[in-house]
C-alpha positions, -999 to 999 in steps of 0.1 A, spaced: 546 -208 141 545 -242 131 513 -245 121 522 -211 95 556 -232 87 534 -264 79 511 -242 58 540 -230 40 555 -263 33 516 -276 16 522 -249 -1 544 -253 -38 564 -225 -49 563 -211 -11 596 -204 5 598 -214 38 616 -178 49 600 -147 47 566 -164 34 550 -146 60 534 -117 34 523 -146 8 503 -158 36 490 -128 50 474 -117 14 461 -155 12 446 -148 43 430 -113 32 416 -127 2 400 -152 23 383 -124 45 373 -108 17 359 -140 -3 340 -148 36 331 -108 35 314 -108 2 296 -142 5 281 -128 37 270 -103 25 257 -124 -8 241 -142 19 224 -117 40 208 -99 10 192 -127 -4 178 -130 29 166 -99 27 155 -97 -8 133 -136 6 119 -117 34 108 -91 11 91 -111 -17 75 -131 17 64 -101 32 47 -93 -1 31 -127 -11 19 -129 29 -21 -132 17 -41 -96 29 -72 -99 46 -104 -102 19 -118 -73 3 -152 -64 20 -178 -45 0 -206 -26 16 -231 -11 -8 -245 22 0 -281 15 -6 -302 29 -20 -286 49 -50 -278 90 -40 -304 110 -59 -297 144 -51 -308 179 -70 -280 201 -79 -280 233 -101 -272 245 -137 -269 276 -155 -306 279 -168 -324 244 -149 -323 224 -119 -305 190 -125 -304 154 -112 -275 131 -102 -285 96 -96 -251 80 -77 -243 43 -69 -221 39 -41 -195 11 -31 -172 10 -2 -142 -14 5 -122 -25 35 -101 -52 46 -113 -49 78 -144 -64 99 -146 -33 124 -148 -8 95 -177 -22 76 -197 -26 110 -188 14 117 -200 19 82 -232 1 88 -240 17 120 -230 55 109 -251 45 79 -270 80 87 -242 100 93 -221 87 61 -257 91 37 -258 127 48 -222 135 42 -222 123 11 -258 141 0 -244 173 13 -211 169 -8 -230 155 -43 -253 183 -41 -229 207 -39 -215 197 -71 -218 220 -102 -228 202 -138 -196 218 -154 -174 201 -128 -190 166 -135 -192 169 -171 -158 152 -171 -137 125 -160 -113 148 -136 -142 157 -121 -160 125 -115 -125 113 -100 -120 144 -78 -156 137 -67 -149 103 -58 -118 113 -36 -139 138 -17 -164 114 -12 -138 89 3 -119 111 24 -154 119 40 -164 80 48 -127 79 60 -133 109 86 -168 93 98 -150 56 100 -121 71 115 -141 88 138 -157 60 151 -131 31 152 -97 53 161 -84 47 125 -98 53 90 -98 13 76 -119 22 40 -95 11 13 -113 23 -19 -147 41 -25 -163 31 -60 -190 48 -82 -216 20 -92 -234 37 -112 -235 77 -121 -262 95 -139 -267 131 -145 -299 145 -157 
């Protein structure tokens, strides 16, 4: 109690009897101050962690061309017709681009089997172009997958796309 007493006595306008709930809410508002800088604290931490986590530099962006160009007959109302497509595929990873290269076969007839079952009318437009492209990379994911345990192809890209 002397130490509380001493306190007390530091303090001006303090009485030295019954000063006890003066220095109890002194001593809240403390807590509270340390509380709220804590907390202050702990989510900048946070909020550094996150912006680190996010500027942490990915592994390069691999391309593997799917040579030569898809040319694949598909048909029309009235005529037989031609699709001509350029194909790009890109990873982040090492492993997925070798499984690309060595199911080379299996991907090129996946992807012939899924262009040539296109209709004209379905490609005529953008939707259809980019409901293509999906399919054709949720099909290089299955054969990657497949082979390595997990289905590491980041983006497929249309190089080039001609209809006839």
């Amino acid at each position: 109690m002397a130490n509380a007493e001493s306190v007390q006595e530091g303090m001006p306008g303090a009485a030295k009897k019954g000063g006890n709930g003066k220095l109890m809410a002194v001593g809240v508002a403390v807590l509270i101050l340390l509380g709220g800088g804590g907390y202050m604290l702990t989510r900048s931490q946070g909020a550094k962690a996150a912006t680190d986590a996010a500027a942490a530099p990915k592994a390069p962006e691999l391309f593997l061309p799917l040579d030569p160009a898809f040319v694949v007959n598909f048909e029309d109302q009235d005529s037989t017709r031609y699709l001509q497509i350029g194909v790009t595929v890109m990873t982040h990873d090492p492993a997925a681009v070798q499984a690309m290269k060595d199911s080379d076969p299996v991907i090129r007839n996946a992807l012939v089997m899924l262009f040539s079952s296109q209709s004209y009318a379905g490609l005529s437009d953008t939707a259809g172009k980019v409901k293509l492209q999906a399919q054709a990379l949720d099909a290089v994911r299955k054969i990657v997958a497949d082979k390595t345990g997990k289905p590491d192809v980041d983006a497929l890209y249309f190089t080039s796309f001609v209809m006839q």
